[in-house]
N, C-alpha and C positions, 0 to 999 in steps of 0.2 A: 418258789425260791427255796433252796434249799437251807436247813438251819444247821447244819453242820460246815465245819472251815476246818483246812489243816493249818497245825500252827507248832511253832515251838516251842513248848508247855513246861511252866515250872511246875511242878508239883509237890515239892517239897525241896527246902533253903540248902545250899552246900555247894560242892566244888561241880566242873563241867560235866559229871553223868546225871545231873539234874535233871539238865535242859533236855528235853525228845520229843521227836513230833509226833506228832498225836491229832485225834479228831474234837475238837471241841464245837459248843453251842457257838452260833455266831451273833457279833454283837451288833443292839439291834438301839438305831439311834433315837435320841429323847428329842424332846421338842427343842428346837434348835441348832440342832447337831445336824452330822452327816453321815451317812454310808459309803465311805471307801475304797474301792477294787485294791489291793497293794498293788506295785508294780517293784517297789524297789525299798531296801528299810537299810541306811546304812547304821553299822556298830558302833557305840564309845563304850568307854569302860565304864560308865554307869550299866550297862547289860550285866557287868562282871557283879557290881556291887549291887545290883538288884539282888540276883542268884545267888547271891553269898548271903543274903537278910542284911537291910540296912536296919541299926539302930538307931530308934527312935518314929521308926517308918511304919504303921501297921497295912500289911496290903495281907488279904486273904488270897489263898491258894485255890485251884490252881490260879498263876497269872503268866501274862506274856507280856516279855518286856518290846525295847525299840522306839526308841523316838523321833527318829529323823526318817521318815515317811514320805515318799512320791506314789501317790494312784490316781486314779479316777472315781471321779462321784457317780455312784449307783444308786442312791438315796438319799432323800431328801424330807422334810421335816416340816418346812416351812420356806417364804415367797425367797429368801439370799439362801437357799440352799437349792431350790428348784432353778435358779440363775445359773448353777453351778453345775446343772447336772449333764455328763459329758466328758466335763472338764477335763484336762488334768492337771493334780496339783498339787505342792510343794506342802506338806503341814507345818504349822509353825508350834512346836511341842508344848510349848508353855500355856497351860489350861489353867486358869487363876492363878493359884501359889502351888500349884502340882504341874507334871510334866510327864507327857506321853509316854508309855513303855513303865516307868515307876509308879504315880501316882493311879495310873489309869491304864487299862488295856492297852499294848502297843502293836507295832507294826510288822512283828515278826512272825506274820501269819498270812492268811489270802485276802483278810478283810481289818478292816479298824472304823471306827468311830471315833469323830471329833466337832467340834463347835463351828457352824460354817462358818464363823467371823475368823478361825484360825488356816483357813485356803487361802495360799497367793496361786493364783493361776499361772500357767505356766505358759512358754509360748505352744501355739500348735504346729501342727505335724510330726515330723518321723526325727525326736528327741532321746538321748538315752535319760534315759531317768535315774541313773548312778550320779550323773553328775550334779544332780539339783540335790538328792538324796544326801549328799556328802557334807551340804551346807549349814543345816540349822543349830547344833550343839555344839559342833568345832569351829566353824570360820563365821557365825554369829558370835560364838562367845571372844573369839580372835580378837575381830574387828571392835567391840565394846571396851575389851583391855586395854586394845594399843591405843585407841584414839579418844574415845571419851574419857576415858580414865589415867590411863598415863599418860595423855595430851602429845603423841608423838611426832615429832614435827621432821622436815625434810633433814636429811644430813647432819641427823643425828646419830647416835651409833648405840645399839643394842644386840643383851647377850642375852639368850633363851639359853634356858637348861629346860630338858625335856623334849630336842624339838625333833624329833621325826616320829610323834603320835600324830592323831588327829591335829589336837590344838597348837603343835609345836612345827607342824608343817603349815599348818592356816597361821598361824603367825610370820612365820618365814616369808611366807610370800608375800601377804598383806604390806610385812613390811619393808621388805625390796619394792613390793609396788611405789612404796607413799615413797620412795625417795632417801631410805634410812639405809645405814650400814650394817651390817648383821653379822652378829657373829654367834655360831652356835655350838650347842657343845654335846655331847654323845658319846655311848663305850661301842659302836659300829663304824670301822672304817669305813665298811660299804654305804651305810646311810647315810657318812658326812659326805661321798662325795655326791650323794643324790643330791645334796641341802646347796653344794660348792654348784652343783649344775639349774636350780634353781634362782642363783644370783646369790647367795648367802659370798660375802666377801670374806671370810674365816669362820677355819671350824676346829672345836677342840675336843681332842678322843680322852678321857675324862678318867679313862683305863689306865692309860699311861702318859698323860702329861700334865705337868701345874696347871691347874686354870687361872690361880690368881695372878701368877711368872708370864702367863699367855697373854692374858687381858692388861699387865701392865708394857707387853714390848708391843702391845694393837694400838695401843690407844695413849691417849697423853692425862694421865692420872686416874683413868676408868672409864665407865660404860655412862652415856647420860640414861637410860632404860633397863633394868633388868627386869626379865619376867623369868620366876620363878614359880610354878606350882608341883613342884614336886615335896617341897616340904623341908623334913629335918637333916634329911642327906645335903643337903644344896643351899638352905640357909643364910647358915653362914658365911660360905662362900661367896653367895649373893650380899651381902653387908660388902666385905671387902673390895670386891668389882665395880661398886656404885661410885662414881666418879663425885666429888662435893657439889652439892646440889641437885643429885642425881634423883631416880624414880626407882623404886620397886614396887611390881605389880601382881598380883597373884591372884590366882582364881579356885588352889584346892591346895591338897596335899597329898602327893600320892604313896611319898614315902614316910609318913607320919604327921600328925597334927602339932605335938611340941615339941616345936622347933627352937634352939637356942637363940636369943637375941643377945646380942651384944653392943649394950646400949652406948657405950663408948662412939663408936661407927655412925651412929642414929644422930647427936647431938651434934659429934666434930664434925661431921662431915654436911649436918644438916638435911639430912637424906627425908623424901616424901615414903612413907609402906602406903602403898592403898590396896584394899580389896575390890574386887569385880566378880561379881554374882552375875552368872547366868548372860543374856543377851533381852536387847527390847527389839518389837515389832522391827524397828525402824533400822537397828543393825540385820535384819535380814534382808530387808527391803536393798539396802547399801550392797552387800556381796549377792542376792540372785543378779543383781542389775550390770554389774561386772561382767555374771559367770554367761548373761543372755546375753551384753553386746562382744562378748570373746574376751572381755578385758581380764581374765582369772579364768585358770584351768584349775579346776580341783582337781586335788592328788587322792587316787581311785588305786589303791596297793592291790586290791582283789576282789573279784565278786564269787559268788558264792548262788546255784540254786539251794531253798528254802529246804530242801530233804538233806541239805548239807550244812544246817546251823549249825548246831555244835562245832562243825570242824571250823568256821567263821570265827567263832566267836574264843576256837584255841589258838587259833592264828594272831588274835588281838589280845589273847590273855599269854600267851607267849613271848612275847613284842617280836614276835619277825614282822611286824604290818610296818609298812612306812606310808604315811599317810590313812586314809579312810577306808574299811572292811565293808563292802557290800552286798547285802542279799535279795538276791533277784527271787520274784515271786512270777511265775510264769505258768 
């Protein structure tokens, strides 16, 4: 077996000439874990803020990021990984309080290591493995938002800001699925109408129209759901849109952490903030089982062979991506 893997290597923290593929050691599983083949690693912007150095994060160089992982088990460790060997399978990123590609070696190479208890096997035969690949960071943390957290119920009506990334497309759809009314908002006329052709029943270009003048001729006094994670841009706005008794849900900030609150909004209006961290087991469990009996199409904006990361990964640091960035390892 060979101990070399191609992969696409940070070697040192900054903007996208960081990233370059390169020959690296391959990684070689501990007791318990697994050996890997990649087939498929798709992008979030945790890849960006890897390669940028997070603070507070110490990861030694060089490293590979990627956490949303489809391959086949090649190694094995022990008796639930030798089960598995064959396979192919879905990883589910979250390794204790760390996560695949950041805290640990990831998947944007020929090979990865992970704990066999984190394998959902996947079904067999002749599958694309983009599509499973697309699932674990974006339409895991989706499905955690809208439904255990902000408790989303049918024929209710929610606004996304942010929605034609990853998470703002896995919410779109999730929540046209469950029976919700959607309205989303975006400075791409072309990706609202993608969002209009997904089912989203309004959409606001954020470039050039009121959102709050929008949201009040949509709806009768506001939104019962806002999800917000973009942050300090959008906020506010979000306070406003939130109908009395309404939800706001968040999972980051993409366009800054201090955000202005305006407590007025909070009290009058009675409004819930809640946060949502990340995804558990069991919301992945929820959307593979969707995406294998047909009931969700993951939205798959491009794939990408592995000698062409970087350009993947300016594709998503540009935002032309609508929906999930894919890199095929072949």
């Amino acid at each position: 077996m060979t101990r070399l893997m191609r992969a696409a290597v940070i070697r040192a923290w900054g903007g996208p000439e960081r990233l370059e593929l390169d020959e690296v050691e391959r990684p070689v599983p501990a007791r318990g874990w697994i050996g890997v083949r990649v087939e498929a690693c798709a992008l979030n912007h945790l890849d960006i803020h890897v390669r940028n150095g997070l603070p507070g994060v110490r990861l030694e160089l060089p490293h590979v990021s990627g956490g949303d992982v489809v391959g086949v088990v090649e190694q094995a460790t022990d008796e639930a990984g030798e089960r598995l060997l064959g396979r192919r399978v879905l990883l589910d990123p979250m390794i204790g309080r760390g996560i695949l590609g950041e805290h640990h070696w990831g998947g944007l190479a020929e090979h990865v290591v992970a704990p066999a208890g984190n394998a959902l096997p996947l079904p067999a035969g002749d599958i694309d493995p983009a599509r499973y690949a697309a699932l674990p960071i974006a339409y895991g943390t989706a499905q955690r938002m809208l439904f255990t957290r902000a408790r989303l119920q049918p024929g209710e009506t929610i606004l996304l800001f942010g929605a034609t990334g990853g998470v703002g497309v896995a919410c779109a759809q999730l929540a046209v699925r469950a029976g919700a009314r959607v309205i989303a908002c975006s400075r791409s006329p072309e990706k609202l109408a993608r969002l209009r052709a997904l089912g989203v029943a309004a959409t606001i270009d954020i470039a050039t129209e009121d959102v709050r003048g929008r949201v009040r001729e949509l709806t009768d006094g506001g939104v019962d759901v806002v999800v917000d994670y973009q942050g300090k841009d959008t906020w506010p706005l979000s306070l406003r849109c939130a109908r009395r008794g309404g939800r706001i849900v968040t999972c980051g900030a993409t366009t800054g952490y201090e955000a202005t609150t305006d407590l007025r909004y909070v009290w009058s209006r009675q409004l819930d903030i809640l946060g949502s961290n990340a995804w558990r087991r069991e919301d992945l469990h929820t959307v593979l089982d969707l995406v294998v009996t047909d009931a969700l199409e993951p939205v798959v904006h491009a794939r990408f062979p592995l000698s062409r990361a970087p350009e993947a990964v300016a594709e998503l640091e540009e935002r032309r991506a609508f929906g999930k960035v894919v890199v095929r390892v072949e």
